[in-house]
ZAKOL-903701 format. One record per atom (N, C-alpha, C, O): residue in one letter; z, y negated, x negated. Coordinates in steps of 0.2 Angstrom, whole numbers, padded with zeros to 4 digits, always signed. Example, Ala and Ser with C-alpha at 12.3 -4.5 7.8 and 13.67 -1.06 7.14 Angstrom:
<nodes>
a+0039+0028-0066 a+0039+0022-0062 a+0039+0016-0066 a+0042+0017-0071 s+0035+0011-0064 s+0036+0005-0068 s+0039+0000-0064 s+0040-0006-0067 
</nodes>
This chain:
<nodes>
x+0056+0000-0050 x+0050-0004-0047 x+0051-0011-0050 x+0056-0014-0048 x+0047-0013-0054 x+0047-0021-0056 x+0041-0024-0051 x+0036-0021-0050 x+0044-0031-0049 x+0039-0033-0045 x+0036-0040-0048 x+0041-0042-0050 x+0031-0044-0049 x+0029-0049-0048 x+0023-0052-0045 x+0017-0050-0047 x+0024-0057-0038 x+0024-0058-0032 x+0021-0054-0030 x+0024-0050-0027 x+0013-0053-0031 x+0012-0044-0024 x+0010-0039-0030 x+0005-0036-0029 x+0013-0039-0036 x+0013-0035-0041 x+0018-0031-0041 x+0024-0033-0040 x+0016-0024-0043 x+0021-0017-0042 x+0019-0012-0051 x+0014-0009-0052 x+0023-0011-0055 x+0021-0007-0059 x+0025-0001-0055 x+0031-0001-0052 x+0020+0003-0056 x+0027+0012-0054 x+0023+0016-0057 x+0018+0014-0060 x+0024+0024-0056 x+0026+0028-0064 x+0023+0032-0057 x+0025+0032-0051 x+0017+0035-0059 x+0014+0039-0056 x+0014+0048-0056 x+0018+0050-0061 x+0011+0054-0052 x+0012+0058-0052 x+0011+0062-0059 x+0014+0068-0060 x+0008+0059-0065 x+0005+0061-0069 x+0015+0058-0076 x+0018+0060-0082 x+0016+0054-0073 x+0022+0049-0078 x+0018+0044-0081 x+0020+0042-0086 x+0013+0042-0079 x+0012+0038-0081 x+0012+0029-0079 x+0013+0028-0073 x+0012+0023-0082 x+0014+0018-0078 x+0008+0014-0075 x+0002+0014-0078 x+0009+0012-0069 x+0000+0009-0067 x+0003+0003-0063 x+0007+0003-0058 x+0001-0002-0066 x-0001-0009-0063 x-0002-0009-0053 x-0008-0009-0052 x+0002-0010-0048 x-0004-0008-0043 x-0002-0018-0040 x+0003-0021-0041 x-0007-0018-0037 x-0006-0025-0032 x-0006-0022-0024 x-0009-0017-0022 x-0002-0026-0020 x-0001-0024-0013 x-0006-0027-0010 x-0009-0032-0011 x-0008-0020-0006 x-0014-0020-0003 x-0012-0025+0004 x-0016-0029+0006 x-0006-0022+0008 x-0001-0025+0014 x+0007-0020+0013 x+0009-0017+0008 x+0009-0022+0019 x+0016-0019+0020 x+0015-0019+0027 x+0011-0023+0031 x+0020-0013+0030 x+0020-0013+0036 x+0026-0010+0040 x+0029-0005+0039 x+0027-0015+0046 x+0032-0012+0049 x+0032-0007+0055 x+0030-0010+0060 x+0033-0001+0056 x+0034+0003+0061 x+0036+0000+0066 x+0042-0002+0064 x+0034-0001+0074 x+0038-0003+0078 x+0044-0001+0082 x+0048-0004+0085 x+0042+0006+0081 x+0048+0009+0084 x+0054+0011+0079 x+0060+0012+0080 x+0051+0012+0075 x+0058+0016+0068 x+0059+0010+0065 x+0063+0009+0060 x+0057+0005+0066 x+0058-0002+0059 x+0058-0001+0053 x+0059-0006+0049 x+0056+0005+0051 x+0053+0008+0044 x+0047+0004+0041 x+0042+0002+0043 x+0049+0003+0036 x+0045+0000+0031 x+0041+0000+0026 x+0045+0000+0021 x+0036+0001+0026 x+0030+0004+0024 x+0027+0000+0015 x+0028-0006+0016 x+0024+0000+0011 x+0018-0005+0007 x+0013+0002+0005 x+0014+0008+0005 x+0006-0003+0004 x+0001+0003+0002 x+0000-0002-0003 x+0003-0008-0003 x-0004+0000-0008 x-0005-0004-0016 x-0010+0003-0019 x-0010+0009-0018 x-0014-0002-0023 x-0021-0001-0027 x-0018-0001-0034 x-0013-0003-0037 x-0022+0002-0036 x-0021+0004-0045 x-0026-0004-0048 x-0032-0003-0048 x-0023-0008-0049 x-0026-0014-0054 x-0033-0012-0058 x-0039-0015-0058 x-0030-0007-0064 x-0033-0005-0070 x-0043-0001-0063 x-0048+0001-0066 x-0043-0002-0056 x-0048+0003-0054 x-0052-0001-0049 x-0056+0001-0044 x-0050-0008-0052 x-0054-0013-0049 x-0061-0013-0052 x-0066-0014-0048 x-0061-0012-0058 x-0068-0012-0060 x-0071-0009-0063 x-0074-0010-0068 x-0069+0000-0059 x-0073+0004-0058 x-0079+0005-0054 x-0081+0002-0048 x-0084+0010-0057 x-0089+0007-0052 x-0091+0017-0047 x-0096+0020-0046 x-0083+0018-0046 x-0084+0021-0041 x-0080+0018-0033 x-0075+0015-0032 x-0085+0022-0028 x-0083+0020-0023 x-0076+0020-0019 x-0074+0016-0016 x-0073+0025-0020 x-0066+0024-0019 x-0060+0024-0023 x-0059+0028-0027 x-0058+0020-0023 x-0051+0018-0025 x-0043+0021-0022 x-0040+0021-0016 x-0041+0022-0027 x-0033+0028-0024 x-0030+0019-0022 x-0030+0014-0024 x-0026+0025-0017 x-0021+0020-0014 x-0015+0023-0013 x-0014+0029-0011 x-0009+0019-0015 x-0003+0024-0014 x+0001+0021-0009 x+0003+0015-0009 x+0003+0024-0004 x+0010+0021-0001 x+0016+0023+0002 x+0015+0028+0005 x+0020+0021+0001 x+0029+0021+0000 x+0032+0018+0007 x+0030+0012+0009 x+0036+0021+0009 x+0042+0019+0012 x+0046+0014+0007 x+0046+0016+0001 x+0049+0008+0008 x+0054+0004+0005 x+0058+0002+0010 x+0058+0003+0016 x+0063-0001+0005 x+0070-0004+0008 x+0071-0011+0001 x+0071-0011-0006 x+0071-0016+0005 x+0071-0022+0002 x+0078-0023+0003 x+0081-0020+0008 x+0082-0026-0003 x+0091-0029-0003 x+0090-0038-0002 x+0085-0042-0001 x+0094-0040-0003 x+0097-0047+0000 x+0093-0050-0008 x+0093-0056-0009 x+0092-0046-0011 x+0090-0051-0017 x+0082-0051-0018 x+0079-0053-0023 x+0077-0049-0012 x+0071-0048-0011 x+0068-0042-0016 x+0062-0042-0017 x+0073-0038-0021 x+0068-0034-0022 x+0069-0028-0018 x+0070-0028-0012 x+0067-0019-0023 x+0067-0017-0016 x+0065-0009-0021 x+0064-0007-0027 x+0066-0006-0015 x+0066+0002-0018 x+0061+0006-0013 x+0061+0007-0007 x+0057+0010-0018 x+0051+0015-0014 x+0053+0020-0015 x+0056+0023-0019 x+0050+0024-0007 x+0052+0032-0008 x+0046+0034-0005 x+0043+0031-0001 x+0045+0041-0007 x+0040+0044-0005 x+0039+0047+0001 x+0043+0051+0002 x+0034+0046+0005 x+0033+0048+0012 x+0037+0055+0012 x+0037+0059+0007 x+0038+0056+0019 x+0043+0062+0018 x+0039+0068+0022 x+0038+0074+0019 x+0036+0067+0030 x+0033+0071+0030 x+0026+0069+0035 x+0025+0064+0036 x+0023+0073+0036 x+0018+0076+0036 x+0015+0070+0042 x+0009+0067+0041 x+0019+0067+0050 x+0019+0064+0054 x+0018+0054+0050 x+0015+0049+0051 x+0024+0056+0043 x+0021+0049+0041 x+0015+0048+0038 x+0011+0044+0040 x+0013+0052+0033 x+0005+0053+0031 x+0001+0052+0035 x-0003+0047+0036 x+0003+0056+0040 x-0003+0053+0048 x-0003+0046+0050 x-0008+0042+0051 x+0003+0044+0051 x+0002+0036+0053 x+0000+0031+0047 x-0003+0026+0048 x+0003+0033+0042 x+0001+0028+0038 x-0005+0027+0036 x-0007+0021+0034 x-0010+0033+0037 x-0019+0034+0037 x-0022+0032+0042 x-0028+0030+0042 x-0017+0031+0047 x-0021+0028+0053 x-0018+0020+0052 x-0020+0016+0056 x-0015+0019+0048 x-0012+0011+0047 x-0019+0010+0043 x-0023+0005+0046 x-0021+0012+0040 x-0024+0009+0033 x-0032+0008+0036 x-0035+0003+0036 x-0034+0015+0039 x-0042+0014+0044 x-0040+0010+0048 x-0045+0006+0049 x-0035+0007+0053 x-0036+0000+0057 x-0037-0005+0051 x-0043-0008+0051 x-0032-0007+0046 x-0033-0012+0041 x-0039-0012+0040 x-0042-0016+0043 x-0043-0007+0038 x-0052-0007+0035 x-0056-0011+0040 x-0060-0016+0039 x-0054-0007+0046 x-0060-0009+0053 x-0058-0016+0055 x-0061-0019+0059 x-0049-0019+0052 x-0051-0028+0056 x-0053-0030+0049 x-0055-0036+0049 x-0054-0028+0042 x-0055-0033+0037 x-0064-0033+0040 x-0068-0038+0041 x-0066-0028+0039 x-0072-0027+0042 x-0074-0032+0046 x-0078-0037+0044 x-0071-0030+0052 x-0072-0035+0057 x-0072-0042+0057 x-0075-0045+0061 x-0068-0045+0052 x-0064-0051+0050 x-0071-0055+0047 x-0073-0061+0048 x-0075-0048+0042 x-0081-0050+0037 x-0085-0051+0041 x-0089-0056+0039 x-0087-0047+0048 x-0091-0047+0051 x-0093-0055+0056 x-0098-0057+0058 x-0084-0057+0056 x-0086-0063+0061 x-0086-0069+0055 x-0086-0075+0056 x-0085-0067+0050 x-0087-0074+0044 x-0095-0075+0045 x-0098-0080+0045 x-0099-0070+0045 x-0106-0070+0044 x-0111-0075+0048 x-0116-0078+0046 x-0106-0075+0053 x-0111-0076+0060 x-0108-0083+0062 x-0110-0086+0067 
</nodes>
């Protein structure tokens, strides 16, 4: 994983290398497990509606970089989907109360 500042390249399901920037990170309150979701750069200016997102358990070292592992089962899938629709519903909401 090479990083610079909220920049991640990593080597996708296909082997390929993709550009991604950190969408957030996040910490589980009870496991202290730590989480990033990250967007594919190159699919920003696409002009379809959704956008892949990928996200990784890591473990950062004392030298702030850090190492991603793929969700293992089926209970973190679920929470991290439910991390990502809260993130949607406060940027939403964030957008909502800039309006007004």
């Amino acid at each position: 994983m090479e990083q610079n500042e909220n920049k991640i390249v990593i080597i996708d399901e296909q082997g390929r290398e993709r550009e991604c920037e950190v969408l957030f990170t996040y910490q589980h309150p009870e496991t202290l497990k730590n989480y990033v979701v990250l967007y594919p750069i190159d699919e920003l200016d696409s002009d379809d509606d959704e956008m892949d997102l990928f996200a990784y358990s890591f473990v950062e070292n004392e030298n702030g970089d850090g190492e991603l592992f793929v969700l293992e089962t089926d209970e973190e899938y679920d929470m991290i989907n439910e991390v990502i629709d809260q993130f949607y519903e406060d940027q939403a909401a964030e957008l909502g109360n800039e309006e007004n």
